[in-house]
C-alpha distance (Angstrom), angle and dihedral (degrees) to the residues before:
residue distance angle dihedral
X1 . . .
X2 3.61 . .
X3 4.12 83.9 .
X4 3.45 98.4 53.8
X5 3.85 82.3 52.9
X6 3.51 95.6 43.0
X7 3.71 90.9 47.0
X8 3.93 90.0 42.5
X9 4.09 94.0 60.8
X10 3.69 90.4 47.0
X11 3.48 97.0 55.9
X12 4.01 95.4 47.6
X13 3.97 79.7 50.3
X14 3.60 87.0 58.1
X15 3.58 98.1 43.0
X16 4.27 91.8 51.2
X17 3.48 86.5 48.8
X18 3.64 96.7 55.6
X19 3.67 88.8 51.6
X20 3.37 107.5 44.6
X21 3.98 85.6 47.7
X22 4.14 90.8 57.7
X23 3.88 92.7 41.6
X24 3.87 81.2 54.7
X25 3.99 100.7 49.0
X26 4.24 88.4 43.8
X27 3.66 90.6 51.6
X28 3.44 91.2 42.7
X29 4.24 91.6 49.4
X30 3.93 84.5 44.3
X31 3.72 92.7 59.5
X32 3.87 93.5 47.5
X33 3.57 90.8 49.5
X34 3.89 88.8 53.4
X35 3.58 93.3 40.7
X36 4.11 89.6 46.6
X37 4.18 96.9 47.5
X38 4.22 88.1 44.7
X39 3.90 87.9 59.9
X40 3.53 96.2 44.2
X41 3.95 109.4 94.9
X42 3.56 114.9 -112.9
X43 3.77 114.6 -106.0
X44 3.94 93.1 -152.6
X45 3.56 111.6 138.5
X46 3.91 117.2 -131.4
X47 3.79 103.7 -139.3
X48 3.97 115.4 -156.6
X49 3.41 108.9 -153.6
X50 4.00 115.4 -156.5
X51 4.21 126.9 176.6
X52 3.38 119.2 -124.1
X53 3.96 125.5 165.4
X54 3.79 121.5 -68.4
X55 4.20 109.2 -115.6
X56 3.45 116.6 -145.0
X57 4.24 109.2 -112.1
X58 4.10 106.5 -119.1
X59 4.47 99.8 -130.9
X60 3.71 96.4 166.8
X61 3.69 114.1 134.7
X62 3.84 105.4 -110.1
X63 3.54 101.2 169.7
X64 3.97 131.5 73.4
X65 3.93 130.0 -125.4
X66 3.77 128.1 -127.9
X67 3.64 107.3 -127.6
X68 3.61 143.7 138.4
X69 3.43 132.5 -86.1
X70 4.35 85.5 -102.6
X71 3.86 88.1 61.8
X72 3.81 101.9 23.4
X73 3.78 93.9 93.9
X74 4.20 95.7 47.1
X75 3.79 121.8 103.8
X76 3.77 123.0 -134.8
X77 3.71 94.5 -96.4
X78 3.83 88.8 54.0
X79 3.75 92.4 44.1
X80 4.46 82.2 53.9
X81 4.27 89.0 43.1
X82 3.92 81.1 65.7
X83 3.43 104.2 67.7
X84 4.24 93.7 15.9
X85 4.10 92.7 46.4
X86 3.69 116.7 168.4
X87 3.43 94.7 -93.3
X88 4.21 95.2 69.3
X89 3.86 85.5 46.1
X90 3.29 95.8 55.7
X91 4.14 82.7 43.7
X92 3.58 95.4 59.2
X93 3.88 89.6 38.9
X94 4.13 87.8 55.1
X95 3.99 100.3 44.4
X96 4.23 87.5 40.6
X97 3.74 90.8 61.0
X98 3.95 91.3 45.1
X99 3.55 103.8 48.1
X100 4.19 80.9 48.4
X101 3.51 86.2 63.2
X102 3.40 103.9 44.9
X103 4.11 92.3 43.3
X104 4.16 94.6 46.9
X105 3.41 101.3 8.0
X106 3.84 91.0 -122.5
X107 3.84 139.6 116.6
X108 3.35 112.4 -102.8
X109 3.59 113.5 -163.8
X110 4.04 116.5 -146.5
X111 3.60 130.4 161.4
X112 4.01 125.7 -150.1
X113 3.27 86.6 -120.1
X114 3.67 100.8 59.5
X115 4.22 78.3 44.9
X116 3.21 82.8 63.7
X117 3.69 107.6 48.1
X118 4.11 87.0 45.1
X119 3.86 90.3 61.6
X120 3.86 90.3 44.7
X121 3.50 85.6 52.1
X122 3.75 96.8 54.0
X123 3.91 92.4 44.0
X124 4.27 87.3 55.7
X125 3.64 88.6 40.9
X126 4.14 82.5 63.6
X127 3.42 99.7 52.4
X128 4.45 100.0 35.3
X129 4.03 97.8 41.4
X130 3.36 123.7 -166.5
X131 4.14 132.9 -173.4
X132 3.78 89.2 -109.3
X133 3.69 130.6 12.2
X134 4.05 87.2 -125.1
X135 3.96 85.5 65.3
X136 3.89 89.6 74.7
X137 4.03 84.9 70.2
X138 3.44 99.5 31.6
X139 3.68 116.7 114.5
X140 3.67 91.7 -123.5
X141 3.44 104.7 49.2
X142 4.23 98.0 18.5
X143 3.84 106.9 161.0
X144 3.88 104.8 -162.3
X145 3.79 96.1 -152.8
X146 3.75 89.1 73.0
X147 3.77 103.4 25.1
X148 3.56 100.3 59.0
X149 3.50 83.0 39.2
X150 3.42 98.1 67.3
X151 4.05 142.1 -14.2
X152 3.28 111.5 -100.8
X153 4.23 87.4 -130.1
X154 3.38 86.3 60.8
X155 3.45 102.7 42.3
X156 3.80 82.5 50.4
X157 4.04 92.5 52.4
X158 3.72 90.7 52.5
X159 3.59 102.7 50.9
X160 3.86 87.8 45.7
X161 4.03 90.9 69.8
X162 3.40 97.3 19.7
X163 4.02 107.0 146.2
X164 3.50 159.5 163.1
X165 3.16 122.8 -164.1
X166 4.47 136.4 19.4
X167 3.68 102.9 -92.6
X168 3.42 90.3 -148.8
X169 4.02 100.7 64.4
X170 4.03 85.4 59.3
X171 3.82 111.4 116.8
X172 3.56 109.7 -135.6
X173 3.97 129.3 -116.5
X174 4.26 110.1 -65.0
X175 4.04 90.4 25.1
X176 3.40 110.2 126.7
X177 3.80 88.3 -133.0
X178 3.72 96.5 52.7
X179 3.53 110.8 138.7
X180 4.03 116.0 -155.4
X181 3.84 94.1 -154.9
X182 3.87 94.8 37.8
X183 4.14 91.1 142.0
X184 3.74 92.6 58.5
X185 3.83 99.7 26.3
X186 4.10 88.7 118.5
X187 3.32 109.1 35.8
X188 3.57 92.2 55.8
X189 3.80 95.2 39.8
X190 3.99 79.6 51.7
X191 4.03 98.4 53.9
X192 3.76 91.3 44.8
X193 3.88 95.4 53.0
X194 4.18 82.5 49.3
X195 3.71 88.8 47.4
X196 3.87 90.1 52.5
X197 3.72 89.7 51.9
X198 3.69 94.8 64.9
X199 3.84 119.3 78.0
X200 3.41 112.0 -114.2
X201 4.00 111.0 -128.3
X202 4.04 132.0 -141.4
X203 3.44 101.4 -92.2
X204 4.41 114.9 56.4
X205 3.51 121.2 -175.4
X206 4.16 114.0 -160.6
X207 4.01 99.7 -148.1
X208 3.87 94.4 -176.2
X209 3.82 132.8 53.4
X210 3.78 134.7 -147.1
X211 4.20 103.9 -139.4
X212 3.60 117.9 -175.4
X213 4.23 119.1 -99.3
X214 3.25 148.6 -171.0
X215 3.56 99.4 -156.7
X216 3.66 121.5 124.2
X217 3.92 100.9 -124.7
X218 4.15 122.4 137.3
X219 3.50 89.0 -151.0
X220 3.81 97.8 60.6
X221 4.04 122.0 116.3
């Protein structure tokens, strides 16, 4: 018995020993590791930033389409007035002023035209970009193709209520009705049925593909 004992306390000796010796060669690696990185120069980059004068981006169109002799003779804004026809600006225009009333409970008075001009503003604000969208009236960086355009109060105001659909005829969550994409439902039912209009030539050209994922969206095809 008094072995077993014996035999019992020199094995937990053993044991602590082992320990405390691996506890002291890590902290003894960690240190050299700190020691080693704090000599090492750092390979931070000091950036000197100078001004110089803001050059106005060229976006004119300087290429040509391949069409047919239906659509040869259309400009670009005609080509857009396809697919964006006056009836989904005066959509957006409709469901902009409703969703104004029912977020501030005031009128909010927006014409298609200034519709319009907001989406033609987001399409140049694609091509010209900018850190901000407030640098396109700065006085710095003012781009007059969407400052004289618009304000940029205005442009503010509309994309504040900008909408698509009455929030109130969404179905909620568990409804068999429920519709995922509710607040862009029309407008994209609306672009497809102008798409459909069109008659589709020889020669397609797919500009997006479907990859395979793993990611856990409800949305995905």
């Amino acid at each position: 018995m008094k072995t077993l004992v014996q035999n019992d306390k020199t094995w937990y000796k053993i044991e602590l020993s082992a320990i405390f010796l691996s506890l002291a060669a890590t902290a003894d690696f960690l240190l050299d590791s700190i020691g080693t990185a704090a000599s090492k120069p750092s390979k931070r980059r000091d950036l000197a930033w100078r001004k110089v004068d803001f050059v106005q981006p060229d976006a004119a169109w300087k290429d040509h389409l391949v069409v047919d002799q239906e659509m040869s003779g259309k400009t670009p804004l005609e080509f857009v007035r396809l697919f964006f026809d006056q009836g989904v600006v005066n959509h957006i225009r409709d469901q902009t002023k409703i969703y104004a009333l029912q977020k501030d409970a005031k009128e909010f008075g927006v014409s298609s035209a200034e519709v319009e001009c907001f989406l033609g503003i987001l399409a140049f604000t694609g091509i010209v970009k900018m850190p901000s969208y407030r640098s396109y009236w700065s006085n710095e960086t003012r781009y007059p193709v969407i400052a004289d355009a618009m304000s940029r109060d205005r442009f503010e105001q509309i994309k504040k209520y900008l909408h698509f659909n009455d929030n109130l005829t969404q179905k909620p969550r568990g409804d068999p009705g429920h519709d995922k994409i509710h607040k862009v439902r029309p407008l994209i039912q609306m672009i497809r049925d102008n798409f459909m209009m069109i008659p589709p030539e020889e020669h397609q050209a797919v500009d997006e593909q479907i990859v395979p994922t793993k990611q856990r969206i409800s949305l995905k095809q």
